[in-house]
C-alpha positions as CSV (number, residue, x, y, z in Angstrom):
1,X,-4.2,-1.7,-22.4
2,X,-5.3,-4.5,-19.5
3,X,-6.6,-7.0,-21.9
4,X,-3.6,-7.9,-24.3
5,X,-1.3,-7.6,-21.0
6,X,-4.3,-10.3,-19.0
7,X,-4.9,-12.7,-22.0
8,X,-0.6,-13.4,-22.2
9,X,-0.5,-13.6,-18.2
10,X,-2.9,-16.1,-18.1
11,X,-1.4,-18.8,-20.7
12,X,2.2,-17.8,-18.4
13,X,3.8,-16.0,-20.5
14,X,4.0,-12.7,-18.8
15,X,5.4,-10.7,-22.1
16,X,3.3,-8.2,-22.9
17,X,3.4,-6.0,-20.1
18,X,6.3,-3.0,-21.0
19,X,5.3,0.4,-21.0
20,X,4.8,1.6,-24.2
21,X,6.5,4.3,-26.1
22,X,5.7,6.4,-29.4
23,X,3.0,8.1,-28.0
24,X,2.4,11.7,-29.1
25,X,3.8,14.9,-26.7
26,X,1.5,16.4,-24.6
27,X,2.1,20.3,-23.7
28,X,0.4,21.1,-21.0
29,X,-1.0,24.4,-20.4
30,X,-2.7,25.8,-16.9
31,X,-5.0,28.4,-16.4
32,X,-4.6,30.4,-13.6
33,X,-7.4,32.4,-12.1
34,X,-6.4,36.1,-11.8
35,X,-7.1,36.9,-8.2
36,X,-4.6,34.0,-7.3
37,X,-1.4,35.5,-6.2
38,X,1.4,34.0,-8.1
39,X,4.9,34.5,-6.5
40,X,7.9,35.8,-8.5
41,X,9.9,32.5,-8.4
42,X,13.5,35.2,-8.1
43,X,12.5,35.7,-4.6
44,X,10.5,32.9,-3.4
45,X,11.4,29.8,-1.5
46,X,8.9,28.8,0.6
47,X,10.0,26.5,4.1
48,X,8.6,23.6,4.1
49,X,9.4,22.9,7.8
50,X,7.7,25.8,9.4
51,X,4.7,24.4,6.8
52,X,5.0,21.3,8.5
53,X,4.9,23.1,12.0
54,X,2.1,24.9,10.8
55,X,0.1,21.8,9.5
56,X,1.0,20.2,12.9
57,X,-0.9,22.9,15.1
58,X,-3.9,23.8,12.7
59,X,-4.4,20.3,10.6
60,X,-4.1,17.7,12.0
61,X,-7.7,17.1,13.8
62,X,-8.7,16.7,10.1
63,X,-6.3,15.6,8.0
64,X,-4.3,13.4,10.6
65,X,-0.7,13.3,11.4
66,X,0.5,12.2,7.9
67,X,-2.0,14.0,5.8
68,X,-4.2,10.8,5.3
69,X,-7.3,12.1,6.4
70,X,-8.1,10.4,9.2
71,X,-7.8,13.0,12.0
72,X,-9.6,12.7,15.3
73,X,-12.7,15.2,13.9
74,X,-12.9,12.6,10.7
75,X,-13.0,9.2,12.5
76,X,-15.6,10.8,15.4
77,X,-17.9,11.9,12.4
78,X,-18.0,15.4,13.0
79,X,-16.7,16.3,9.3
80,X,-15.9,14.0,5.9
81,X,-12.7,12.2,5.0
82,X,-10.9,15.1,3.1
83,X,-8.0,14.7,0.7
84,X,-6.0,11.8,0.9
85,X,-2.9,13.7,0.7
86,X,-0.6,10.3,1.1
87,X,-2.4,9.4,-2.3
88,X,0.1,9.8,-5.0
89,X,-1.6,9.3,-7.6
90,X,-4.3,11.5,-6.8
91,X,-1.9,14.4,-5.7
92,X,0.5,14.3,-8.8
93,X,-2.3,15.3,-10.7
94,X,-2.6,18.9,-8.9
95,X,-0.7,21.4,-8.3
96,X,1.0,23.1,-5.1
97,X,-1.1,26.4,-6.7
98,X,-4.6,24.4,-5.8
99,X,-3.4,23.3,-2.9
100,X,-2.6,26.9,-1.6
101,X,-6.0,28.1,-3.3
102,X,-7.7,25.8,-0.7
103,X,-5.9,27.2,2.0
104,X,-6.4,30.4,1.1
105,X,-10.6,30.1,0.7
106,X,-11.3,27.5,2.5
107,X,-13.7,24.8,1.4
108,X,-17.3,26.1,3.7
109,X,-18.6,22.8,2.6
110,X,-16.5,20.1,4.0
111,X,-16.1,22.6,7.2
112,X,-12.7,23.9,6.2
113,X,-12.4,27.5,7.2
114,X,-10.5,30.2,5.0
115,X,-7.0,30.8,6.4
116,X,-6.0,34.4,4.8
117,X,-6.6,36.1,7.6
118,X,-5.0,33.7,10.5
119,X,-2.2,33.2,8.5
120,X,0.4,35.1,6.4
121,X,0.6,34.5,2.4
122,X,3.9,33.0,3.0
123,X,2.4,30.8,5.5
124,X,0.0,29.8,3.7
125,X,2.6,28.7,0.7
126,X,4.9,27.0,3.5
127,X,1.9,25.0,4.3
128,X,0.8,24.3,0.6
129,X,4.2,23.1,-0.3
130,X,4.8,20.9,2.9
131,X,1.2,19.9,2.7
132,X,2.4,18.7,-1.1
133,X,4.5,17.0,-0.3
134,X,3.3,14.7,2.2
135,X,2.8,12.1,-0.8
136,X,6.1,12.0,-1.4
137,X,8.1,8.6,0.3
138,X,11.5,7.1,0.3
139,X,11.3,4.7,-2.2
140,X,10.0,7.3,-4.4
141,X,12.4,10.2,-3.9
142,X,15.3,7.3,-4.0
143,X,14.6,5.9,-7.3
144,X,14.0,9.7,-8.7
145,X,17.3,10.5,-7.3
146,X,18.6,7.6,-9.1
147,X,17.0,8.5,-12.5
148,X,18.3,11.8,-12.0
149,X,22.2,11.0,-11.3
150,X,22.3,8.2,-14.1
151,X,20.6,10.0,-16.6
152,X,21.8,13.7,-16.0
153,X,24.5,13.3,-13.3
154,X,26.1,16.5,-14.5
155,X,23.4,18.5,-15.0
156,X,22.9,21.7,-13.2
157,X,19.5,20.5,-10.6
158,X,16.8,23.3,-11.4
159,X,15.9,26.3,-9.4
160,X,12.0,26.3,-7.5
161,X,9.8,24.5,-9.1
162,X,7.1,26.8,-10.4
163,X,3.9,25.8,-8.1
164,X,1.5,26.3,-11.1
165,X,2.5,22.7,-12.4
166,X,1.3,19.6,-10.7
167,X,4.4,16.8,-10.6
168,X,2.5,15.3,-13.6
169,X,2.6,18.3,-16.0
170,X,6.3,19.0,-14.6
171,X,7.4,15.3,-15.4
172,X,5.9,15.6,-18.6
173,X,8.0,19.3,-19.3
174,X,11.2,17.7,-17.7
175,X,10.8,13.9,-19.8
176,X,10.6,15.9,-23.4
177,X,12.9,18.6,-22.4
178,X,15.8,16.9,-20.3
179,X,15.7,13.2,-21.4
180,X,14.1,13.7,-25.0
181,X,11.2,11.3,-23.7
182,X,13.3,8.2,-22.9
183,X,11.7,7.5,-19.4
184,X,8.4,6.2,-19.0
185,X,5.7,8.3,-17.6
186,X,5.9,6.7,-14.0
187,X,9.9,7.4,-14.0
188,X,9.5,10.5,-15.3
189,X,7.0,11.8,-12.2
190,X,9.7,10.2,-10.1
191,X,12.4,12.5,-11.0
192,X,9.9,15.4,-10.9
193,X,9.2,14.7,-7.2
194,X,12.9,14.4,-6.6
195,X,13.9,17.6,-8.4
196,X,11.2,19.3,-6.6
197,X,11.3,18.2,-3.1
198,X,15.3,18.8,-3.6
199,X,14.5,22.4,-4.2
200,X,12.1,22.6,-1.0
201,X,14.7,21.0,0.9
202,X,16.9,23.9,0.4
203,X,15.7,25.8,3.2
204,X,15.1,24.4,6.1
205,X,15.4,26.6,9.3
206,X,14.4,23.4,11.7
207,X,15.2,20.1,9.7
208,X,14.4,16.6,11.4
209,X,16.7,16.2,14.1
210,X,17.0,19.5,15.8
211,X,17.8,19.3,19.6
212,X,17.7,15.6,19.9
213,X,20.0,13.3,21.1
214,X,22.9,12.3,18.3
215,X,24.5,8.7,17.5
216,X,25.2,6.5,14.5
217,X,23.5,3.9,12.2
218,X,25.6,1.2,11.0
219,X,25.8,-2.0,9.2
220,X,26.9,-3.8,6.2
221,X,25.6,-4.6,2.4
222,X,25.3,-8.2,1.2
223,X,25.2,-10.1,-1.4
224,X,22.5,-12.5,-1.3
225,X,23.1,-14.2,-5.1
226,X,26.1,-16.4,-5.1
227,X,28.9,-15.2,-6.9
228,X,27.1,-11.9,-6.9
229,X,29.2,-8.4,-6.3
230,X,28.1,-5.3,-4.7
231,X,30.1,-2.7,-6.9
232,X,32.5,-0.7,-4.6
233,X,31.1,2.5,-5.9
234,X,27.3,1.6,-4.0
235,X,25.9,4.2,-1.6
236,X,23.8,3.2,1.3
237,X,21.0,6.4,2.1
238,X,19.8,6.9,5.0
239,X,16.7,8.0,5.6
240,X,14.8,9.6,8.9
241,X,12.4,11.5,10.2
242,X,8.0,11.5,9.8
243,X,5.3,13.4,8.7
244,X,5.5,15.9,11.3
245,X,8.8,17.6,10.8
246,X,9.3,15.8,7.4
247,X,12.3,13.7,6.2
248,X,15.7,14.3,5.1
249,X,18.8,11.9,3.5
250,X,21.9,11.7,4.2
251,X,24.6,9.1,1.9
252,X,27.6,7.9,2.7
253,X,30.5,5.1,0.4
254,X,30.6,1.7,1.6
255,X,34.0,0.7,3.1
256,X,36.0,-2.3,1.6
257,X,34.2,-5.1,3.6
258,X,30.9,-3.3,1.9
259,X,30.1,-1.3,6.2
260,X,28.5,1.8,6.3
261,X,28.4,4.2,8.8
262,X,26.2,7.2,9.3
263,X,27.4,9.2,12.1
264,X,25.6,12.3,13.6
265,X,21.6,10.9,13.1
266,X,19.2,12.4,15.7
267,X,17.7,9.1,17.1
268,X,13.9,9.9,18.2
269,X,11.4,7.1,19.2
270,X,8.4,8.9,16.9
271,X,11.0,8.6,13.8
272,X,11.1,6.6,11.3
273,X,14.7,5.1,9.7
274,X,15.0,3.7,6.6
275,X,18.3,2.2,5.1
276,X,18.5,2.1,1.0
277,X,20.9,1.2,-1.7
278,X,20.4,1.0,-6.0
279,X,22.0,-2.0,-7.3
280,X,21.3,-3.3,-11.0
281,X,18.8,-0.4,-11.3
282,X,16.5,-1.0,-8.7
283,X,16.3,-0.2,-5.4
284,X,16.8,-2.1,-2.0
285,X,15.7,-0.9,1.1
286,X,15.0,-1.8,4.6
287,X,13.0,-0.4,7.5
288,X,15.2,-0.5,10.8
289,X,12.9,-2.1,14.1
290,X,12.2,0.3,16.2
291,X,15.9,1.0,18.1
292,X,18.0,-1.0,16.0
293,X,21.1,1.7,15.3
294,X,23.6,-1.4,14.7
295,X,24.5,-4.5,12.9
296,X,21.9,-4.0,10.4
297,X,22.1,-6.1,7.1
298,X,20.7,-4.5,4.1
299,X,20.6,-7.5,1.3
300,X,20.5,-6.8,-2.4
301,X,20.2,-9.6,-5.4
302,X,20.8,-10.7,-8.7
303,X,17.1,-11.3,-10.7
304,X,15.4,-14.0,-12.0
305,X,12.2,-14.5,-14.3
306,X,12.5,-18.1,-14.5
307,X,8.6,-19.0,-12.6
308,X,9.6,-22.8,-11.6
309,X,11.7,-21.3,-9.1
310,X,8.7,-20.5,-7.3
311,X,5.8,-22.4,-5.5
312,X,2.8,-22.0,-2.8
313,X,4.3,-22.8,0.0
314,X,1.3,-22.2,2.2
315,X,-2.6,-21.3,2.2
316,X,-4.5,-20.3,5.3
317,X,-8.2,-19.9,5.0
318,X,-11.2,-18.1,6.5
319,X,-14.7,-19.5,6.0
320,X,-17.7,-17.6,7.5
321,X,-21.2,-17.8,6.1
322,X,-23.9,-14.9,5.5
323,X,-26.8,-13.9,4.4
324,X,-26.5,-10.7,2.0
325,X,-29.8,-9.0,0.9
326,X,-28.6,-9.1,-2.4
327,X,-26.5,-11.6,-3.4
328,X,-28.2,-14.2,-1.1
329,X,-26.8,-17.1,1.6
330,X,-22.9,-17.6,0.8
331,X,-19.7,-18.1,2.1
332,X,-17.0,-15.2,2.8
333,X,-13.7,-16.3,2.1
334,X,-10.3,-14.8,3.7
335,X,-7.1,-16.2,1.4
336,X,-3.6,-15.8,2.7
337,X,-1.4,-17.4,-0.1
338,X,2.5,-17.8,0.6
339,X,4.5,-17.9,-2.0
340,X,8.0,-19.5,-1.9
341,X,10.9,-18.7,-4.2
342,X,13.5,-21.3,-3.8
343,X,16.4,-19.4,-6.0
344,X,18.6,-16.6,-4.2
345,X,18.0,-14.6,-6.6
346,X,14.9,-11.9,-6.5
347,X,12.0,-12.9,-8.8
348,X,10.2,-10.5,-11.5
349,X,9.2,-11.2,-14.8
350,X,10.7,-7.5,-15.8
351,X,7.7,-6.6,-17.4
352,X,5.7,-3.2,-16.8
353,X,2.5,-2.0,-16.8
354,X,2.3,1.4,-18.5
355,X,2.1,3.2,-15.1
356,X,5.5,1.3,-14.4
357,X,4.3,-1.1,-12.2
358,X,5.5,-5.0,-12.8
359,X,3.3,-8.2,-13.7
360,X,5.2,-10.1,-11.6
361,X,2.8,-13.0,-10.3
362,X,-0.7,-13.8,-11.7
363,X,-3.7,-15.6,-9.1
364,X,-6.9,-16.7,-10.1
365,X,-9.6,-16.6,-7.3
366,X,-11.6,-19.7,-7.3
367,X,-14.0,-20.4,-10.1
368,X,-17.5,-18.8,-9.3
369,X,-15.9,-16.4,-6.8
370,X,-17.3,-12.6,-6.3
371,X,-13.8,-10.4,-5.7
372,X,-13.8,-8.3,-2.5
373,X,-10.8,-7.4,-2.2
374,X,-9.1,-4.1,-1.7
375,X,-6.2,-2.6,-3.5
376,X,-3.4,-2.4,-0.9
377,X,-1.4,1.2,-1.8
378,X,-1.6,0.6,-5.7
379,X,0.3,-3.0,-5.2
380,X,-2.8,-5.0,-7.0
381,X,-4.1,-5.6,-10.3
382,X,-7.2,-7.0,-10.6
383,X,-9.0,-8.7,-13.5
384,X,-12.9,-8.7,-13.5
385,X,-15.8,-9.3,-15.5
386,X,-13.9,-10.1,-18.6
387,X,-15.4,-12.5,-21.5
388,X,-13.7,-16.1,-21.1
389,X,-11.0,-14.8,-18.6
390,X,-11.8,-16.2,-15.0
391,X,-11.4,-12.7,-12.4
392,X,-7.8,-12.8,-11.3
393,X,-5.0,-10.6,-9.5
394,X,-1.8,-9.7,-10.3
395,X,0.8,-8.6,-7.9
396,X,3.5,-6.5,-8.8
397,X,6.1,-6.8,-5.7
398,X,8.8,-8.7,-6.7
399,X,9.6,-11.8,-4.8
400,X,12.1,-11.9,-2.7
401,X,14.5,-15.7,-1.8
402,X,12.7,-17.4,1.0
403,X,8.8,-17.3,2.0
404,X,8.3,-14.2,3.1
405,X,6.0,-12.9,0.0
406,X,2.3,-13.3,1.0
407,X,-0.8,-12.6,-0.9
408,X,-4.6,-12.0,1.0
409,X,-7.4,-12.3,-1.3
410,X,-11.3,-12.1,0.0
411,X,-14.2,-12.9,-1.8
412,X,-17.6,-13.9,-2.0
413,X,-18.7,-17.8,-2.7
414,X,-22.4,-18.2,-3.2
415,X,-23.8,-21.4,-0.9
416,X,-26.8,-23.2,-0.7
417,X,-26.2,-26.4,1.5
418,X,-22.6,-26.8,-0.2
419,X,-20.0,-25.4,-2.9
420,X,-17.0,-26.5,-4.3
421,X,-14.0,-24.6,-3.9
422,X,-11.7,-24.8,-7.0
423,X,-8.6,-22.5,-7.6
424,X,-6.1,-23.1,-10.1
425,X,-2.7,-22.1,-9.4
426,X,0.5,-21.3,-11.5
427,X,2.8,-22.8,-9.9
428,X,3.2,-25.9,-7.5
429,X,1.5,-26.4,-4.7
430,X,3.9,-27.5,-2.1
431,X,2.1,-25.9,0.8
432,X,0.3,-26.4,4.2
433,X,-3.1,-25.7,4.4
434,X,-4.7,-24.7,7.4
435,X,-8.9,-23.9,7.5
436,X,-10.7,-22.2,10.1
437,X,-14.8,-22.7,9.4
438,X,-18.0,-21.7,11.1
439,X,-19.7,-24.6,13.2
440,X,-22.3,-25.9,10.9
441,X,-19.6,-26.8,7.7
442,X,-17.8,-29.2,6.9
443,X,-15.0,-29.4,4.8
444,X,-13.7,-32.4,2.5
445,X,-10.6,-32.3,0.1
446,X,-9.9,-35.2,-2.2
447,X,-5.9,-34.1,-1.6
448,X,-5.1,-34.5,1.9
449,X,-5.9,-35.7,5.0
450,X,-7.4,-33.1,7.1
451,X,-6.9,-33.2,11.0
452,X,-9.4,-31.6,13.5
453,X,-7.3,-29.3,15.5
454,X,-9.6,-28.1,17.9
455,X,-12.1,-24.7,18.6
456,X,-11.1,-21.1,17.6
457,X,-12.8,-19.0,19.7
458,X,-16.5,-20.1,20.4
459,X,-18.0,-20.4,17.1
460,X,-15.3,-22.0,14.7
461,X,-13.2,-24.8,14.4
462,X,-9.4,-25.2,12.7
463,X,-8.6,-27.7,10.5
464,X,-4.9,-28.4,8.9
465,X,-3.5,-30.9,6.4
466,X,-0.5,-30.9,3.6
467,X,-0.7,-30.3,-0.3
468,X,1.7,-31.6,-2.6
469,X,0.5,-31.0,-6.3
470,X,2.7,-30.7,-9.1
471,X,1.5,-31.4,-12.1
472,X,-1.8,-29.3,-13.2
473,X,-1.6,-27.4,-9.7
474,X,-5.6,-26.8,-8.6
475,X,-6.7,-26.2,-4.9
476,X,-9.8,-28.3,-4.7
477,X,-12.1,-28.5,-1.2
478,X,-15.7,-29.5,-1.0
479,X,-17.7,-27.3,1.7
480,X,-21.1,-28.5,3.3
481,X,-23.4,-28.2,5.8
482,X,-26.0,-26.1,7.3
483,X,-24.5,-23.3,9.4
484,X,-27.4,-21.1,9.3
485,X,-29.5,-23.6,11.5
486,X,-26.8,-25.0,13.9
487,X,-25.1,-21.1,14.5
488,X,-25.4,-20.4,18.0
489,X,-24.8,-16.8,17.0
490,X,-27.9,-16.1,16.1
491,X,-27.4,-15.5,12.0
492,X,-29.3,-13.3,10.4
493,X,-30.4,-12.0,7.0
494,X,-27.4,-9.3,6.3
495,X,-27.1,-6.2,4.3
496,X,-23.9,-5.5,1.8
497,X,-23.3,-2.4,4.1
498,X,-21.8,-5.6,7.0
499,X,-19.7,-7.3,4.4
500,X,-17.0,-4.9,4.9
501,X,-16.6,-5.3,8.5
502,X,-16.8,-9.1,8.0
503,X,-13.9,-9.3,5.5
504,X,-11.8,-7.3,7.7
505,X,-12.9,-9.8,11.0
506,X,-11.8,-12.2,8.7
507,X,-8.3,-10.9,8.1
508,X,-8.0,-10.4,11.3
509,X,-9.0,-14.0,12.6
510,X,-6.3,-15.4,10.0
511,X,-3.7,-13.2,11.0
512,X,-4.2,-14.4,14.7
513,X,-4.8,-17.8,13.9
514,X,-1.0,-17.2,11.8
515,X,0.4,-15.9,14.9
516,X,-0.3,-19.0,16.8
517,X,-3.1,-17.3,18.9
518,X,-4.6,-19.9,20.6
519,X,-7.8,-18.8,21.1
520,X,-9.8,-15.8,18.7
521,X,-12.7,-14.4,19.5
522,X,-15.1,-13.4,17.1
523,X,-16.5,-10.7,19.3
524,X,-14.0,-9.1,20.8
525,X,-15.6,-8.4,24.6
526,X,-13.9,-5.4,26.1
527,X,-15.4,-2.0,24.2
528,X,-11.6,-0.8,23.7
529,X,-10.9,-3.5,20.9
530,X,-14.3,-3.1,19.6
531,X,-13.7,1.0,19.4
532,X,-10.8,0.2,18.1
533,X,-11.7,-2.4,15.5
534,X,-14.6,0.3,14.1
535,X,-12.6,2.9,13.8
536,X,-10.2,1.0,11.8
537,X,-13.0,-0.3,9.9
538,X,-14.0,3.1,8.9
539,X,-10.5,4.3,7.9
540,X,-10.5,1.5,5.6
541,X,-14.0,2.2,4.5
542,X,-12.8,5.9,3.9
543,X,-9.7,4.8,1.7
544,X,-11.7,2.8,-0.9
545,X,-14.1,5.4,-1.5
546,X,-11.6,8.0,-2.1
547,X,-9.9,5.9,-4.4
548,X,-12.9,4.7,-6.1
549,X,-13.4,1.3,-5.1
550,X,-16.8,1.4,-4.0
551,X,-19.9,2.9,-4.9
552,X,-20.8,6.0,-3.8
553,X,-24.4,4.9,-2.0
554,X,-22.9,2.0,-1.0
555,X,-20.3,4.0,1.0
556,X,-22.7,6.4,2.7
557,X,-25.0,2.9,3.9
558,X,-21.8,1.4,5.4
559,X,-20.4,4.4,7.0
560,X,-23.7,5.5,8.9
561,X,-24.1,1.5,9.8
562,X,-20.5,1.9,11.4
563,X,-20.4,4.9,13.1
564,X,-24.2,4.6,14.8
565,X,-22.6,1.3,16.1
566,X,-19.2,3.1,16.9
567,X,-21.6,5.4,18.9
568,X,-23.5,2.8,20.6
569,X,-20.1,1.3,21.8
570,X,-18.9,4.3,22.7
571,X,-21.4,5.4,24.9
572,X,-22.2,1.9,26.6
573,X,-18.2,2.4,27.5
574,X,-18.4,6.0,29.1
């Protein structure tokens, strides 16, 4: 389905990319072991808090606080990343029923004990179905609720799930049977996880907030199109709480002069607040800073999919070279791309993948570029190794008024002595370029003026300058030099097993450089950022294997090369 969808993006069309309907009912059917105890759905509710008080004394060296994996037993090496049970994707496609098998037997081979005997079976289910749904978020549950209340507002909402169906076989059941298969398969697994967390919310002996401190969250709703009306029947939702004790929602109407006020909210410093209205279909939200209670602004707006309305307003570079064993001497690049929409209005082109996602923007990496990016929580497409279509990505968060929308590629440009750097753009270039090289290149662009500004850190140099191309809009630099012989950090031959801990030094030397940092070093010196750099490292590491961006050998090389130097650093510090 990519192709058709890629070939009309890239002459800037962006039709093509609506989900598609007419495809043939699927019924699906699960088999169900017979030792598994199935509970008589008359008399079960299962408690999803005391599951999440459970999780939080017996799970959490493993599988972290939020059920990501990446507790303290994972990232010292002492067992393997388990399930990534943040991973939507991956978790709508079980069911609470496996997830309580697991429990229940253990998995011997990832170190997982058995937990029949420590715990009681309905323990064990309070923990399965909190453990479930730890993949469920805010913006997910809202727009569910959403679907639910405009499609079937006066429908009766369902008793207990039943946990032999993952969310994907339920939002198949509940599409053909409730809405005669009018949603699309990616709306249709929203409202399942809204029905069924609404059913596990409906016990809930110690709910977020219990024995803390009470106040109130207010603020108002504007309207950031002009001319543009909030309807006076608009709810704001709150929501609050974390991973620990879970979440819950609370709504209230907006007054006249579009306030809200959500009174009774136990304020904690370890929770999370999120304010959220639908307008026009789609939903609106904003995380509160971190003890911000008042005069909070949540901004909604009219859309546009007119594309002249936006423009790169800004592109800040990377450049490092290395040697990799297989690919040979090269250049690894680091793109942060800002894009500005000049409307008040929120761009998207309105078209969806069939998973539901938008095609909103489209970006080519530069010709004779080797991707290394990494998806960031499903918000990437990306377009490789296709006959006569140069490897792009396309991004499908809307774009809000203003600059704030960025865009971080990183890739692989192969060197010898110099390379061209040419990147096509769709859109004008109206933006201020800023590139930080190695000592040893040199960099020469035929568009602007490019102004030394001084060292960053002890081995690069920063160089800024001004693009203004409208017509045929192409970044074009010329890099050159030998940085191999002139390095005073000693460069060697490296494997592909360093490249990911290069790409992410990278990101993090733009992101400094970004944040005016006046001087970056490229080895951080105190153990503690280095500890803390690795272990990061690794959690990444650990995510794009379990979603299946990187080979499986390829994996294992990098992670022992990281932890025997997470080790090594480790030690040196005690």
């Amino acid at each position: 389905m990519l192709r058709p969808v890629v070939c009309m993006l890239l002459v800037m069309t962006l039709f093509g990319c609506a989900g598609l309907s007419g495809e043939p009912e699927i019924v699906a059917t699960v088999a169900l072991p017979m030792s598994t105890p199935v509970p008589k759905l008359s008399a079960w509710q299962p408690d999803i808090a005391n599951g999440a008080r459970i999780f939080a004394e017996r799970c959490v060296d493993c599988h972290g606080a939020n059920g990501g994996g990446q507790g303290e037993l994972v990232l010292a090496g002492s067992v393997n990343p388990p399930l990534d049970m943040t991973d939507r994707e991956l978790v709508a496609l079980k069911s609470p029923l496996e997830f309580y098998q697991i429990i229940t037997e253990g998995r011997i081979e990832n170190l997982m004990p058995p937990w029949e005997q420590a715990l009681t079976e309905s323990e064990r289910w309070d923990l399965a179905l909190y453990s479930y749904s730890l993949s469920y978020d805010a913006e997910l549950l809202a727009k569910g609720e959403s679907l639910w209340a405009e499609r079937c507002g006066e429908c009766d909402l369902p008793a207990v799930i039943a946990p032999v169906f993952s969310d994907a076989e339920y939002a198949e059941q509940l599409n053909s049977q409730q809405f005669g298969g009018a949603l699309t398969a990616r709306e249709a697994r929203e409202a399942a996880a809204y029905l069924r967390m609404t059913t596990l919310e409906a016990k809930s002996e110690s709910a977020p907030g219990d024995a803390l401190p009470l106040g109130s969250i207010s603020g108002r709703m504007a309207h950031g199109t002009a001319g543009g009306i909030v309807p006076p029947d608009t709810l704001a939702q709150l929501q609050y709480g974390n991973a620990e004790l879970g979440f819950r929602r609370i709504k209230t109407s907006l007054a006249a002069d579009l306030s809200f006020r959500f009174d009774n909210v136990p304020i904690s410093e370890s929770y999370s607040y999120v304010v959220s209205a639908m307008y026009q279909g789609r939903l609106f939200s904003r995380r509160l800073p971190a003890g911000a209670t008042s005069d909070i602004t949540l901004e909604v707006y009219d859309l546009t999919d007119d594309p002249s309305q936006l423009s790169v307003s800004r592109i800040d570079l990377f450049i490092d070279a290395v040697k990799l064993d297989d690919l040979g001497a090269g250049l690894v690049i680091t793109q942060r791309i800002g894009i500005r929409n000049r409307s008040d209005r929120l761009f998207t082109s309105g078209r969806r993948f069939d998973d539901g996602r938008e095609a909103v923007l489209l970006l080519q990496f530069p010709l004779g570029a080797r991707v290394m990016s990494g998806d960031e929580q499903g918000r990437y497409v990306f377009i490789e190794d296709m006959d006569k279509i140069p490897d792009s990505i396309i991004d499908t968060r809307p774009v809000p008024p203003g600059d704030a929308h960025q865009i971080v590629l990183d890739y692989f440009l192969p060197y010898a002595g110099e390379a061209m750097l040419e990147q096509p753009f769709n859109y004008a270039l109206e933006a201020d370029l800023s590139a930080t090289l190695r000592d040893g290149l040199n960099l020469v662009s035929g568009q602007t003026q490019l102004e030394d500004s001084g060292a960053v850190g002890e081995v690069f140099r920063l160089y800024r300058g001004r693009l203004e191309v409208d017509s045929q809009p192409r970044l074009s630099l010329s890099v050159a030099g030998d940085p191999f012989a002139t390095s005073s950090d000693d460069m060697e031959i490296v494997t592909s097993e360093s490249l990911g801990i290069l790409v992410a030094l990278a990101a993090g030397l733009v992101a400094a450089v970004l944040a005016g940092a006046g001087l970056i070093k490229r080895r951080r010196r105190q153990a503690g950022g280095e500890i803390e750099r690795l272990v990061a490292d690794l959690a990444r590491l650990d995510e794009a294997h379990d979603k299946g961006h990187i080979n499986h050998d390829l994996y294992h090389h990098q992670r022992r090369a990281l932890k025997a130097r997470l080790t090594q650093v480790m030690t040196a510090d005690e």
